[in-house]
Structure formats: C-alpha cells, structure tokens
Biopython code that builds the backbone (N, CA, C, O; Angstrom):
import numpy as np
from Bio.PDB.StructureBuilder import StructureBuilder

atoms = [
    (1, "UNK", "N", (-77.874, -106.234, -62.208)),
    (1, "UNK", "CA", (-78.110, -105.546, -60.954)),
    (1, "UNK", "C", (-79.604, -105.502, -60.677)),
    (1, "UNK", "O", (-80.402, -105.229, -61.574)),
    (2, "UNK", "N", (-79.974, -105.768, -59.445)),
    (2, "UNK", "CA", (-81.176, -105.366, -58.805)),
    (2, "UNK", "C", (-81.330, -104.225, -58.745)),
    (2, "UNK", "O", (-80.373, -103.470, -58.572)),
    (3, "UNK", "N", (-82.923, -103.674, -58.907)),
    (3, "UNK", "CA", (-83.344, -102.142, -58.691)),
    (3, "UNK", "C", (-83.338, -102.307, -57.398)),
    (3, "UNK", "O", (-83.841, -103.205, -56.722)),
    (4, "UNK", "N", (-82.544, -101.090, -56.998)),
    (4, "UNK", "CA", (-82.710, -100.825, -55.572)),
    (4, "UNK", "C", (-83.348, -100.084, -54.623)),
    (4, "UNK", "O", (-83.584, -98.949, -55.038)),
    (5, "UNK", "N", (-83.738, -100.298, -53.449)),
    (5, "UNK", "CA", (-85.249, -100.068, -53.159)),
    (5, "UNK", "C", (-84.730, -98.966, -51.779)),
    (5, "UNK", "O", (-85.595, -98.228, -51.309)),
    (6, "UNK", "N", (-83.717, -98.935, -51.365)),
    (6, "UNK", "CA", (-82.910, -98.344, -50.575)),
    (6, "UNK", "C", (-81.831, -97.974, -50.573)),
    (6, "UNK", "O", (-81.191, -98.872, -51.120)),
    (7, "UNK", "N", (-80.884, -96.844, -50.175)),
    (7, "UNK", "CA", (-79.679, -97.337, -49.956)),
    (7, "UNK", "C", (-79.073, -97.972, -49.429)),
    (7, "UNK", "O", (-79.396, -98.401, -48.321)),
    (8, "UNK", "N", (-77.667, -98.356, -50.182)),
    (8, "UNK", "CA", (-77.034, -99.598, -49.699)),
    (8, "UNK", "C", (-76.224, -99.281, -47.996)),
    (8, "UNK", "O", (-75.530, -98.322, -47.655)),
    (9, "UNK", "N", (-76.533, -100.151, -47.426)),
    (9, "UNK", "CA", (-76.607, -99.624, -45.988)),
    (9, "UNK", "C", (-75.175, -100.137, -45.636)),
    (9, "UNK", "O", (-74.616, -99.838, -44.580)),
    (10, "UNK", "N", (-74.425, -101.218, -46.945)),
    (10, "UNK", "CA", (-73.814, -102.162, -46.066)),
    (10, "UNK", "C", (-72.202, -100.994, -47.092)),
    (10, "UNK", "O", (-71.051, -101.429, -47.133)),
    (11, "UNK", "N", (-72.480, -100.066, -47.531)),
    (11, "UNK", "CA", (-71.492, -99.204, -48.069)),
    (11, "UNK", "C", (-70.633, -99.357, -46.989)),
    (11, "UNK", "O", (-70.781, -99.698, -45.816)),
    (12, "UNK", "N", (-69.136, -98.813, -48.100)),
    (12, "UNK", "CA", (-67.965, -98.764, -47.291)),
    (12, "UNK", "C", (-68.265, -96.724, -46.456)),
    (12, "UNK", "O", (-67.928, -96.219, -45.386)),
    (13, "UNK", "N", (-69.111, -96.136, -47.808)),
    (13, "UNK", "CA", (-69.569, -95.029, -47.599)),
    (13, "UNK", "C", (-70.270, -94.013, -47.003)),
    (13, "UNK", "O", (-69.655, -92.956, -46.857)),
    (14, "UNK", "N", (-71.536, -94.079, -46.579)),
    (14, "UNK", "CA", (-72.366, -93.054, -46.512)),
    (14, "UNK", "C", (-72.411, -92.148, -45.779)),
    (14, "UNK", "O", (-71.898, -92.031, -44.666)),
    (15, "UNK", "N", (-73.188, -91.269, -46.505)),
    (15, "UNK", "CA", (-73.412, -89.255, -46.211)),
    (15, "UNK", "C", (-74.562, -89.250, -45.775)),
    (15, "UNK", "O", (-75.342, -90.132, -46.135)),
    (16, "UNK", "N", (-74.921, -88.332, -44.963)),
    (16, "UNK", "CA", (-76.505, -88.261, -44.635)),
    (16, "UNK", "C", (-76.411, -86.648, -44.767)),
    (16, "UNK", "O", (-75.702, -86.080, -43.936)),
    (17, "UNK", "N", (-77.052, -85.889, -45.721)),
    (17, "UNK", "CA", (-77.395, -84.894, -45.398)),
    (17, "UNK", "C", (-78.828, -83.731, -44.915)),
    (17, "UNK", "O", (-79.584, -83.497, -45.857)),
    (18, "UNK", "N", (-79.098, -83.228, -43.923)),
    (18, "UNK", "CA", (-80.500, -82.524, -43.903)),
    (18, "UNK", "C", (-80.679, -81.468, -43.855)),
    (18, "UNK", "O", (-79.636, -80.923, -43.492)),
    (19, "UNK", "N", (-81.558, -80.674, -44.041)),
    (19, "UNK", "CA", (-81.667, -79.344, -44.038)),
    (19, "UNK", "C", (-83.155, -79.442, -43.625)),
    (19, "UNK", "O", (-83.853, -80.197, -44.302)),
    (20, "UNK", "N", (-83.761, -78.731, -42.536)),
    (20, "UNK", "CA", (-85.086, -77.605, -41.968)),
    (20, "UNK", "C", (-85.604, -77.012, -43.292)),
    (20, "UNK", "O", (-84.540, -76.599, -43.753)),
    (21, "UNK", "N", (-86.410, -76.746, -44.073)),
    (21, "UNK", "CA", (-86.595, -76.426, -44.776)),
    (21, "UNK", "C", (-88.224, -75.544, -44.423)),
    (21, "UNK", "O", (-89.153, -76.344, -44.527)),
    (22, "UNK", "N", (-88.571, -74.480, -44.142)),
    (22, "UNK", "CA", (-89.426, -73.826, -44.268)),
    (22, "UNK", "C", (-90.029, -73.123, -44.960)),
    (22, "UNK", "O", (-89.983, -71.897, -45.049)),
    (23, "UNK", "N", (-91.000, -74.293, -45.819)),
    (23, "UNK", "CA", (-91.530, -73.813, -47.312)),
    (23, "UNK", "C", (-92.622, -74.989, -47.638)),
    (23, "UNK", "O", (-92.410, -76.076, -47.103)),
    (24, "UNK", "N", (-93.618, -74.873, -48.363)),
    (24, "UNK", "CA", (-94.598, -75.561, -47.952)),
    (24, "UNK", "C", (-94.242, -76.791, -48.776)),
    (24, "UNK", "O", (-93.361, -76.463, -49.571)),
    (25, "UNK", "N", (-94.591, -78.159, -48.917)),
    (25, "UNK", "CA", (-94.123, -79.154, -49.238)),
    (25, "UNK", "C", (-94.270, -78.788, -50.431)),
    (25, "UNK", "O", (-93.123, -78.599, -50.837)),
    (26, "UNK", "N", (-95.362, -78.457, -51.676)),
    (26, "UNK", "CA", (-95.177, -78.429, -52.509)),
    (26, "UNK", "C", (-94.034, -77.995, -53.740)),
    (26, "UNK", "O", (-93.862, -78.297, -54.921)),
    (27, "UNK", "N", (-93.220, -76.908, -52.506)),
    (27, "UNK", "CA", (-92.491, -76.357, -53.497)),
    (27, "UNK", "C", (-91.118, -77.091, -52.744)),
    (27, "UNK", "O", (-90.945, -77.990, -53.568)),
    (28, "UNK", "N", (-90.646, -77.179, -52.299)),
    (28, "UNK", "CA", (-89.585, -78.558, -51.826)),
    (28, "UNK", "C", (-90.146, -79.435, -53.063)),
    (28, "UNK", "O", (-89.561, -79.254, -54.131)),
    (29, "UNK", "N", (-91.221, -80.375, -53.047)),
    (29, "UNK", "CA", (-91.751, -81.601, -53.800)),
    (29, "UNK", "C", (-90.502, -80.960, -55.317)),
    (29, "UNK", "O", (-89.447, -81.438, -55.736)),
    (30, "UNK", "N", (-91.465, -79.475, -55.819)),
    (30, "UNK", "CA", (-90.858, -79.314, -56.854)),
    (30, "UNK", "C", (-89.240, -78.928, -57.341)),
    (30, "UNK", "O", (-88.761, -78.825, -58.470)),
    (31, "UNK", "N", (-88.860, -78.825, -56.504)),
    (31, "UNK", "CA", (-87.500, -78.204, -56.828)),
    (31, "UNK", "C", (-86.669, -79.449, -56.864)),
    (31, "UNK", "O", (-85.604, -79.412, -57.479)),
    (32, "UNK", "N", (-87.146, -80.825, -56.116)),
    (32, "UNK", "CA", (-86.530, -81.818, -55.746)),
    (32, "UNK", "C", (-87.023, -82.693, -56.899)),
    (32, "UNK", "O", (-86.626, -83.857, -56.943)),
    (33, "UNK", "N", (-87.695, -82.319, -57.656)),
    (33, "UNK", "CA", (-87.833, -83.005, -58.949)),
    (33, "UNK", "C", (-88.121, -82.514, -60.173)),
    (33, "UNK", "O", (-88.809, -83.056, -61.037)),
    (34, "UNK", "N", (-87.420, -81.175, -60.232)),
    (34, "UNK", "CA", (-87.587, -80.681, -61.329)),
    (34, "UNK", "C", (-85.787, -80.636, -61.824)),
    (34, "UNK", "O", (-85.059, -79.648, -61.920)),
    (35, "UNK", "N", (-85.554, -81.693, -62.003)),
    (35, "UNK", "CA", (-83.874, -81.933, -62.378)),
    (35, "UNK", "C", (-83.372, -80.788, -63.387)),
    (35, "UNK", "O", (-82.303, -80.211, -63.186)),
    (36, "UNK", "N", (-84.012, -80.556, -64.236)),
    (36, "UNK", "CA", (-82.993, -79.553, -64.883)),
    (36, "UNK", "C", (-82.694, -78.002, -64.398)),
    (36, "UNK", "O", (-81.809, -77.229, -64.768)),
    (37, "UNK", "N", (-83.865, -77.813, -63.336)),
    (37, "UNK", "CA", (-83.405, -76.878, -62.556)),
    (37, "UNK", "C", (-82.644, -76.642, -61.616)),
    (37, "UNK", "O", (-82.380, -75.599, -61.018)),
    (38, "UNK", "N", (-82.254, -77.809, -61.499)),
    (38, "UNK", "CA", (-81.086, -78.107, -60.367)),
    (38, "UNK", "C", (-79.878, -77.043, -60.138)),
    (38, "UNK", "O", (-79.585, -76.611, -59.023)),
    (39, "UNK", "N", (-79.210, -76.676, -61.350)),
    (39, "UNK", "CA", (-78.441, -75.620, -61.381)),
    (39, "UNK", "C", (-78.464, -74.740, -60.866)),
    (39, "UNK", "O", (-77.520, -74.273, -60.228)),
    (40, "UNK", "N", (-79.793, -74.151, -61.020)),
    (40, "UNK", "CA", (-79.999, -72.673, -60.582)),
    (40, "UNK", "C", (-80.061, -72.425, -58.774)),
    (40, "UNK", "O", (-80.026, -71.363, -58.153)),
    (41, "UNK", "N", (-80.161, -73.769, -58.286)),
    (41, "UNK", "CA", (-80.047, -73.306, -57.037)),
    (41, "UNK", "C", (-79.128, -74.408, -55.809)),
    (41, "UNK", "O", (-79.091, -74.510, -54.582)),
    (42, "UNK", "N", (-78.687, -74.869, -56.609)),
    (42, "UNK", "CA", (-77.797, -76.119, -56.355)),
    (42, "UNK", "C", (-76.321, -76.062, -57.060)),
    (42, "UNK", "O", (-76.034, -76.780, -58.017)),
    (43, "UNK", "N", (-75.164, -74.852, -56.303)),
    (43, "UNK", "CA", (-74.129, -74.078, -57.161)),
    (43, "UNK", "C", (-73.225, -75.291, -57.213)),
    (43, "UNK", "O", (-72.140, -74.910, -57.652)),
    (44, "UNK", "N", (-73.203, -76.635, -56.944)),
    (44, "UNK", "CA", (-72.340, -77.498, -57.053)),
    (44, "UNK", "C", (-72.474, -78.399, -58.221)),
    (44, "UNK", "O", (-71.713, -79.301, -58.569)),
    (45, "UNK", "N", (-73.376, -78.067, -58.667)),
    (45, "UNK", "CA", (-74.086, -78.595, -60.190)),
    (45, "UNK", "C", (-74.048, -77.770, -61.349)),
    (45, "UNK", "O", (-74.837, -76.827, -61.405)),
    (46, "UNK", "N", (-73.007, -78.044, -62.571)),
    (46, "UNK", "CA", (-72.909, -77.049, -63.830)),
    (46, "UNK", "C", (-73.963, -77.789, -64.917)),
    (46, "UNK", "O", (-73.909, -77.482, -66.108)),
    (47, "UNK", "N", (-74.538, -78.384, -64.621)),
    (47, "UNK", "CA", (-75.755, -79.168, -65.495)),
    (47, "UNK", "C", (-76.637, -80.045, -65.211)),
    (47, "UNK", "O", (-76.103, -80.687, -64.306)),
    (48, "UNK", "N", (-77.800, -80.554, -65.432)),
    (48, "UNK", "CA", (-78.862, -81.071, -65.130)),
    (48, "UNK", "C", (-79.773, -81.441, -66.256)),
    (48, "UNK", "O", (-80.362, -80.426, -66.628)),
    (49, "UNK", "N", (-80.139, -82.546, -66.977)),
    (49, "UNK", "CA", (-81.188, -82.804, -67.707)),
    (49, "UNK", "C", (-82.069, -84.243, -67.702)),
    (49, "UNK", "O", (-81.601, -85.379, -67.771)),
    (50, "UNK", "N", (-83.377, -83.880, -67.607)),
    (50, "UNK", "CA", (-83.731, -85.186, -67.859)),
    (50, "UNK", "C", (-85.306, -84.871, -69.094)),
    (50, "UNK", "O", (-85.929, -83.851, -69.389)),
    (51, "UNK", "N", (-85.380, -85.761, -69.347)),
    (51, "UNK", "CA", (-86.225, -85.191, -70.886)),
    (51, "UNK", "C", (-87.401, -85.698, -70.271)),
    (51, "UNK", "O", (-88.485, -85.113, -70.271)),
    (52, "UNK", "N", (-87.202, -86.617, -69.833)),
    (52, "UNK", "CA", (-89.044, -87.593, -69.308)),
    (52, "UNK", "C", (-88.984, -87.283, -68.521)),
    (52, "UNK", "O", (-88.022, -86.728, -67.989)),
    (53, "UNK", "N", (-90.543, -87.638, -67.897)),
    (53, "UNK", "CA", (-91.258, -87.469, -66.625)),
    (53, "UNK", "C", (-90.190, -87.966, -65.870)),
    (53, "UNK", "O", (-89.252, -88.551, -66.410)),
    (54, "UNK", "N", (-90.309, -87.643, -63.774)),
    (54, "UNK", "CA", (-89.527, -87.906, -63.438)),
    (54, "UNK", "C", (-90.259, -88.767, -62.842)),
    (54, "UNK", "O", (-91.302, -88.513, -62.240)),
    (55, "UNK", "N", (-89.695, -89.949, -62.991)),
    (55, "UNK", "CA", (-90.631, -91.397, -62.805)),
    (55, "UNK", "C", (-90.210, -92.344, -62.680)),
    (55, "UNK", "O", (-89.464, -92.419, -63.656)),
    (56, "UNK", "N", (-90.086, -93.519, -61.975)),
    (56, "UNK", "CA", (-89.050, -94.723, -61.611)),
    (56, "UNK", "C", (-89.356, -95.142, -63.344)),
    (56, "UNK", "O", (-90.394, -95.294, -63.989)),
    (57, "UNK", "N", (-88.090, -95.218, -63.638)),
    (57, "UNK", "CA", (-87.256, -96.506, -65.091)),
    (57, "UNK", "C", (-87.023, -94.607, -65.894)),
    (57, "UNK", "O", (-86.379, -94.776, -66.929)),
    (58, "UNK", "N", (-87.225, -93.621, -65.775)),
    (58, "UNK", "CA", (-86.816, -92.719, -66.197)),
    (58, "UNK", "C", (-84.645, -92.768, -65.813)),
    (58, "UNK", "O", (-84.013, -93.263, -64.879)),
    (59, "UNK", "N", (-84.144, -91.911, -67.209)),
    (59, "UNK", "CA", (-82.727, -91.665, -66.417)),
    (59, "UNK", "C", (-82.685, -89.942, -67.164)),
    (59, "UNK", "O", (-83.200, -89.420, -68.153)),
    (60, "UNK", "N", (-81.579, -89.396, -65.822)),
    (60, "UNK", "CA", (-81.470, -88.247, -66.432)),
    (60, "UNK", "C", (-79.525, -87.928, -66.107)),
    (60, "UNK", "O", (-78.839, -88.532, -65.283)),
    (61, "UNK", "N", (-79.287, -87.355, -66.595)),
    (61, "UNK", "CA", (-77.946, -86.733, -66.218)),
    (61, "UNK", "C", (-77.521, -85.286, -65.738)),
    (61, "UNK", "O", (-78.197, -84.280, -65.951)),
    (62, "UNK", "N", (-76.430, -85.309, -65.128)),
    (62, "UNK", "CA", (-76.267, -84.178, -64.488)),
    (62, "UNK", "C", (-74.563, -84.064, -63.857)),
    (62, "UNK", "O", (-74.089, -85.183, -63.663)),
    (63, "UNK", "N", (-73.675, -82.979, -63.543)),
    (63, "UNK", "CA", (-72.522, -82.668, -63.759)),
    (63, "UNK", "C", (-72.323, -82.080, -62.559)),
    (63, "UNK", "O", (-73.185, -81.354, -62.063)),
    (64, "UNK", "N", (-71.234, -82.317, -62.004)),
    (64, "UNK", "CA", (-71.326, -81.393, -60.485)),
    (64, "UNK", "C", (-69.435, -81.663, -60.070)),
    (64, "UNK", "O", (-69.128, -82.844, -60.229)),
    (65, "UNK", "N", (-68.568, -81.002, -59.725)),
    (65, "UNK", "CA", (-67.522, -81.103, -59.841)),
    (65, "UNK", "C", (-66.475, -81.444, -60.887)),
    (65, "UNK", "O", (-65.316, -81.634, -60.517)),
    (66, "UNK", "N", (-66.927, -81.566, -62.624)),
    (66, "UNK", "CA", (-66.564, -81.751, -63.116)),
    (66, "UNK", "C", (-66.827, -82.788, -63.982)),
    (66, "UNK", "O", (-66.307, -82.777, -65.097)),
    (67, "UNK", "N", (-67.801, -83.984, -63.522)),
    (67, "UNK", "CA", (-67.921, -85.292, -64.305)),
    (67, "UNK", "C", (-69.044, -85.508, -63.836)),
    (67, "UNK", "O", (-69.383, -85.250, -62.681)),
    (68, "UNK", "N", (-69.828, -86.076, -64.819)),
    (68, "UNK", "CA", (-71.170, -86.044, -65.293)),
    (68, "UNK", "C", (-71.201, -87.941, -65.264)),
    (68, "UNK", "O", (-70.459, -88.852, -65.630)),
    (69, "UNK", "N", (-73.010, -87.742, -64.356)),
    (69, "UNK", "CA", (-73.327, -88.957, -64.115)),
    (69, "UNK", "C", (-74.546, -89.386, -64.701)),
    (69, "UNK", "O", (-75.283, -88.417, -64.888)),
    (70, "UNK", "N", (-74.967, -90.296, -65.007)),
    (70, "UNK", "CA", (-76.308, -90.715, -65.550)),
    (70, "UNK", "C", (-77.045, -91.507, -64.481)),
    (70, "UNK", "O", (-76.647, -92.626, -64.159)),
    (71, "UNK", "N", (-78.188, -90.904, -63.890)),
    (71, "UNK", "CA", (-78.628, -91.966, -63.191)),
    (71, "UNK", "C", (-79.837, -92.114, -63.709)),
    (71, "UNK", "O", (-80.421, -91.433, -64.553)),
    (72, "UNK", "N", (-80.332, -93.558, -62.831)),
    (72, "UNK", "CA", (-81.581, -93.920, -63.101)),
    (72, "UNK", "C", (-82.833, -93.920, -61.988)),
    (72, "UNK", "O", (-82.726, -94.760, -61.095)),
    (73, "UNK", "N", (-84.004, -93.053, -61.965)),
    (73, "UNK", "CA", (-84.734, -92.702, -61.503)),
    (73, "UNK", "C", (-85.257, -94.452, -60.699)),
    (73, "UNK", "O", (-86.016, -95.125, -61.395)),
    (74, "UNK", "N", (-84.870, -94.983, -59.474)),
    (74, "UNK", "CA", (-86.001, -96.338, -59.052)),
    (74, "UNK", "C", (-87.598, -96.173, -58.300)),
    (74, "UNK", "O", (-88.693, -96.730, -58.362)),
    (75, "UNK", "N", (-86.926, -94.998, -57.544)),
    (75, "UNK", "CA", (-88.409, -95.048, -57.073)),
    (75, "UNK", "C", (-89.312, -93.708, -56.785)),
    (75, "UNK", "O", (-88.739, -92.918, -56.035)),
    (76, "UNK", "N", (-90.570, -93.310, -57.219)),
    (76, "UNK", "CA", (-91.041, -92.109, -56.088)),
    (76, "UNK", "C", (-92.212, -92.445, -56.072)),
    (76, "UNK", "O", (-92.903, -93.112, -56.842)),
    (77, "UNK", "N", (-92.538, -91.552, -54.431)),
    (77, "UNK", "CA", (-93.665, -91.572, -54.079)),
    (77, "UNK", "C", (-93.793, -90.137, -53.615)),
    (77, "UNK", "O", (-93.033, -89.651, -52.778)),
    (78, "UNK", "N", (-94.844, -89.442, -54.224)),
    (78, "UNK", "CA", (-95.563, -88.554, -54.776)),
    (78, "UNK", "C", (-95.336, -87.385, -53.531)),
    (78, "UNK", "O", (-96.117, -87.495, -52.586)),
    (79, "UNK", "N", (-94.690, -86.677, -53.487)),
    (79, "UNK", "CA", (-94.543, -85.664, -52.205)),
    (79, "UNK", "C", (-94.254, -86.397, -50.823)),
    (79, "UNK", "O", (-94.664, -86.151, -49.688)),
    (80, "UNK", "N", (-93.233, -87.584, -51.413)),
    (80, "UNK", "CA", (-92.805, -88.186, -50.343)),
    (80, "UNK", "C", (-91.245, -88.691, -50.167)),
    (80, "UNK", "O", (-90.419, -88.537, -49.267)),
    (81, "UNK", "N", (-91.225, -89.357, -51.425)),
    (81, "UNK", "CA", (-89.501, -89.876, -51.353)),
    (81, "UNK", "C", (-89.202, -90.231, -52.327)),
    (81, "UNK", "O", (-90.090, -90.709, -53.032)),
    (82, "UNK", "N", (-87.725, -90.172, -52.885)),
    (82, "UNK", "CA", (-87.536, -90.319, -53.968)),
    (82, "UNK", "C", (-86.486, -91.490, -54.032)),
    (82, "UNK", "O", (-86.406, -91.991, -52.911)),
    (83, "UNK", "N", (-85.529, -92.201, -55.066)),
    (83, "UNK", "CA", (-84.343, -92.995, -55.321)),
    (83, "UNK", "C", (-84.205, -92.974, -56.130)),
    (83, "UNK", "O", (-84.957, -92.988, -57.104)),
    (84, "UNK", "N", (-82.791, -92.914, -55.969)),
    (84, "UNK", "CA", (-81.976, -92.828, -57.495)),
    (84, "UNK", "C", (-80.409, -92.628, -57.772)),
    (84, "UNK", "O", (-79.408, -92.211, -57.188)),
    (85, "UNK", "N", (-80.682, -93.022, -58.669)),
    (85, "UNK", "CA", (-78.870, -93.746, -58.471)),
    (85, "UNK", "C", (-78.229, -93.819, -59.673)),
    (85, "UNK", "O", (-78.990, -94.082, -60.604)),
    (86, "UNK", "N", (-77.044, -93.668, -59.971)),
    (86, "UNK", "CA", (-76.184, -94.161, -60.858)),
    (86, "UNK", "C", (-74.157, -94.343, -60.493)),
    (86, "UNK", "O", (-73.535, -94.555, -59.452)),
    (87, "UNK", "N", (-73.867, -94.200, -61.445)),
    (87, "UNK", "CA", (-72.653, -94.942, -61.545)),
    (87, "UNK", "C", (-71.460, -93.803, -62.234)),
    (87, "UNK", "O", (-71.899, -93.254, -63.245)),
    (88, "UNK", "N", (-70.277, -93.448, -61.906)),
    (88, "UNK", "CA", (-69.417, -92.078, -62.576)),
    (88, "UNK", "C", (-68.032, -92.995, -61.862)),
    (88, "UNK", "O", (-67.726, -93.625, -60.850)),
    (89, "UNK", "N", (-67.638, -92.673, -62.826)),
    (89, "UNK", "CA", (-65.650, -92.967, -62.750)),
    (89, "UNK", "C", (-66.355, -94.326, -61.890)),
    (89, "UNK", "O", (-67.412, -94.127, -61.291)),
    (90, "UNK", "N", (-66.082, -94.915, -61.878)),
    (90, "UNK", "CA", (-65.962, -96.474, -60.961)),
    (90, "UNK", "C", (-66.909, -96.434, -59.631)),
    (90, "UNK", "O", (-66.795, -97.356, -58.823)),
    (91, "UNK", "N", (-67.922, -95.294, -59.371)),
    (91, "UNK", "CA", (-68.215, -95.178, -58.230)),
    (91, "UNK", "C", (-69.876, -95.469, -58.273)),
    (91, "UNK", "O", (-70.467, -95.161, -59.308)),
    (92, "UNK", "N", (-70.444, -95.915, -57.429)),
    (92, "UNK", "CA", (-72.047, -96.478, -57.821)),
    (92, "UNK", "C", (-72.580, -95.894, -56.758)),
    (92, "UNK", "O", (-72.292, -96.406, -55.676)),
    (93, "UNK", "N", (-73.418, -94.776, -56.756)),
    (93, "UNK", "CA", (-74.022, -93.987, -55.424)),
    (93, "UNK", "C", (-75.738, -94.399, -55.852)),
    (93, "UNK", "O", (-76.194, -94.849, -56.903)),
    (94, "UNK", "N", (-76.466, -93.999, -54.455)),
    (94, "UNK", "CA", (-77.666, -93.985, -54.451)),
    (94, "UNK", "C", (-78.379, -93.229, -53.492)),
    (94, "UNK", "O", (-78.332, -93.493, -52.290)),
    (95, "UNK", "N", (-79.051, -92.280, -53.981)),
    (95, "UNK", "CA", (-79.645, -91.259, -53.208)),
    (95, "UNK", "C", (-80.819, -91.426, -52.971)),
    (95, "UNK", "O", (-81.462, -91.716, -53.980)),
    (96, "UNK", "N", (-81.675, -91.339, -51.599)),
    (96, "UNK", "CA", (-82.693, -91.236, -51.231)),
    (96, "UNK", "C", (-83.365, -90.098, -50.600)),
    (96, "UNK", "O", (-83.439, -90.096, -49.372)),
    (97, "UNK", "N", (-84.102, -88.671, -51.592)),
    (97, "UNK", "CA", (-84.383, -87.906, -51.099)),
    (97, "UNK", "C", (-85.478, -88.070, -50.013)),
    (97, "UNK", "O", (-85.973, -89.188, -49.869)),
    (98, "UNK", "N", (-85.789, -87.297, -49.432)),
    (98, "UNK", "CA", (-87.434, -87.755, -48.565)),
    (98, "UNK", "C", (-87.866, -86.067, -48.121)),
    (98, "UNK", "O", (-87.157, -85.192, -47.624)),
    (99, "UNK", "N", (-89.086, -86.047, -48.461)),
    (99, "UNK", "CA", (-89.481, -84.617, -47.817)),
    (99, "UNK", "C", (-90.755, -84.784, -47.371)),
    (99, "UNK", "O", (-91.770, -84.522, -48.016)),
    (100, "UNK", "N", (-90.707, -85.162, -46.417)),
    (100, "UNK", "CA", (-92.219, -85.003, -45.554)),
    (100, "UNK", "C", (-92.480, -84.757, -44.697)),
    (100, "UNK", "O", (-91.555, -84.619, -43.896)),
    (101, "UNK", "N", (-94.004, -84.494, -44.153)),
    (101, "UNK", "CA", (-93.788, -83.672, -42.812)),
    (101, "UNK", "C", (-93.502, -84.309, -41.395)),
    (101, "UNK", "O", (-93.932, -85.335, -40.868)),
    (102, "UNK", "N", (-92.523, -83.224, -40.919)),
    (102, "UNK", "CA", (-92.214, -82.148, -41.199)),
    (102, "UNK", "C", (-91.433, -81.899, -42.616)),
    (102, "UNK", "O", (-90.876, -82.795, -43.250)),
    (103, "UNK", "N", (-91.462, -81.236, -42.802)),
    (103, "UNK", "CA", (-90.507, -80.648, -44.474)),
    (103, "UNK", "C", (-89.248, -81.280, -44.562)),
    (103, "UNK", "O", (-88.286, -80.512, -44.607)),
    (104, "UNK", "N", (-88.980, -82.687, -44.604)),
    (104, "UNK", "CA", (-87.418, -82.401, -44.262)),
    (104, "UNK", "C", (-86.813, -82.948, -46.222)),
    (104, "UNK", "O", (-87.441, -83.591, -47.063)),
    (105, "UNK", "N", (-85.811, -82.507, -46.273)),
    (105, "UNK", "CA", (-84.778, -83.202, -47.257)),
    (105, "UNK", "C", (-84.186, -84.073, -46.740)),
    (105, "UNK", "O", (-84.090, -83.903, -45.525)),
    (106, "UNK", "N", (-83.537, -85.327, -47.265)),
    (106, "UNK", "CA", (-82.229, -85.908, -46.716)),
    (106, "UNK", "C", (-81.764, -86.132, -48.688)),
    (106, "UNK", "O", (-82.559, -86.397, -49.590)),
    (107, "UNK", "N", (-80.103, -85.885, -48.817)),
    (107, "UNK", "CA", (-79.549, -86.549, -49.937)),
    (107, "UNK", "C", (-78.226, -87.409, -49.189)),
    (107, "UNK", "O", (-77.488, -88.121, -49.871)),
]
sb = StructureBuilder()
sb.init_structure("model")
sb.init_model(0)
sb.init_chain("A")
sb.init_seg("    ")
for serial, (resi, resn, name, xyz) in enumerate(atoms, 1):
    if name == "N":
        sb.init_residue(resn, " ", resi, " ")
    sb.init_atom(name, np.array(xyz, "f"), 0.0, 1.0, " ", f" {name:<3s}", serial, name[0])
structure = sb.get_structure()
C-alpha cells in the first residue's frame, strides 16, 4: 500500500464531520494530538494509546464501540492537519483532521 496523502475520495464511504470550535488553536492543536487523552473527552472511545511522538510513520491504537484499531500516523503539519489511518474487522478508514483558522476540526 501507498502512504496516503489524503482521503480516499473515490470511497464507497465518506463522513465529513465539523464542529465551530471556540478555543484558541493551541489547545484544539493539543487535544487533537494528544491520543491517549482521547477518552476523557471523546465518550465514544474506551481507550487510546500511542507511546511515540505523534509523528507521520508513528502508530497508535485506540477502541471505540467495542473493537480496537491500530492506525498509522501519515501525515502532520504542525497546528494544521493531520492523517491517519488504519484498518479494523475488514474495514480501511482514513482520517484527515484539520484545525486552522478559523478553528475548525473536520474527522
């Protein structure tokens, strides 16, 4: 597989989600990459870990309805956007956070 540099656009799938977020980028930046905190404010998630920096070729895992995925960190840019992706039960997702100004999230 190719590292992927986007999501796959040509999915049978995709979600777009956003949220307004009024809070200064830094702390968006952090919450959106501090994976093992994910739990605490993200109630659809019963776990979260990643041991390394969060850094493209990094992987971390994390549990959210029941089954736990491993992904692999491809890309970030620094208080700007993130990718990352992995693979659970037969299914291959890829998320592209983005928070910039204005403040926004997308997963």
């Amino acid at each position: 597989m190719t590292r992927p540099t986007d999501i796959d656009r040509d999915a049978p799938v995709i979600a777009n989600h956003e949220i307004d977020i009024t809070a200064p980028l830094d702390t968006v930046w952090s919450l959106h990459t501090r994976v093992n905190a994910w739990p605490s404010w993200n109630q659809e998630m019963t776990g979260a870990s990643l041991e390394d920096p969060f850094e493209a070729g990094n992987s971390f895992t994390w549990t959210s309805y029941g089954f736990t995925v491993t992904s692999t960190i491809y890309e970030v840019d620094d208080h700007s956007r993130t990718l990352w992706g992995g693979e659970a039960q037969g299914i291959t997702g890829t998320t592209s956070g983005v928070s910039n100004p204005p403040p926004r999230v997308s997963t």
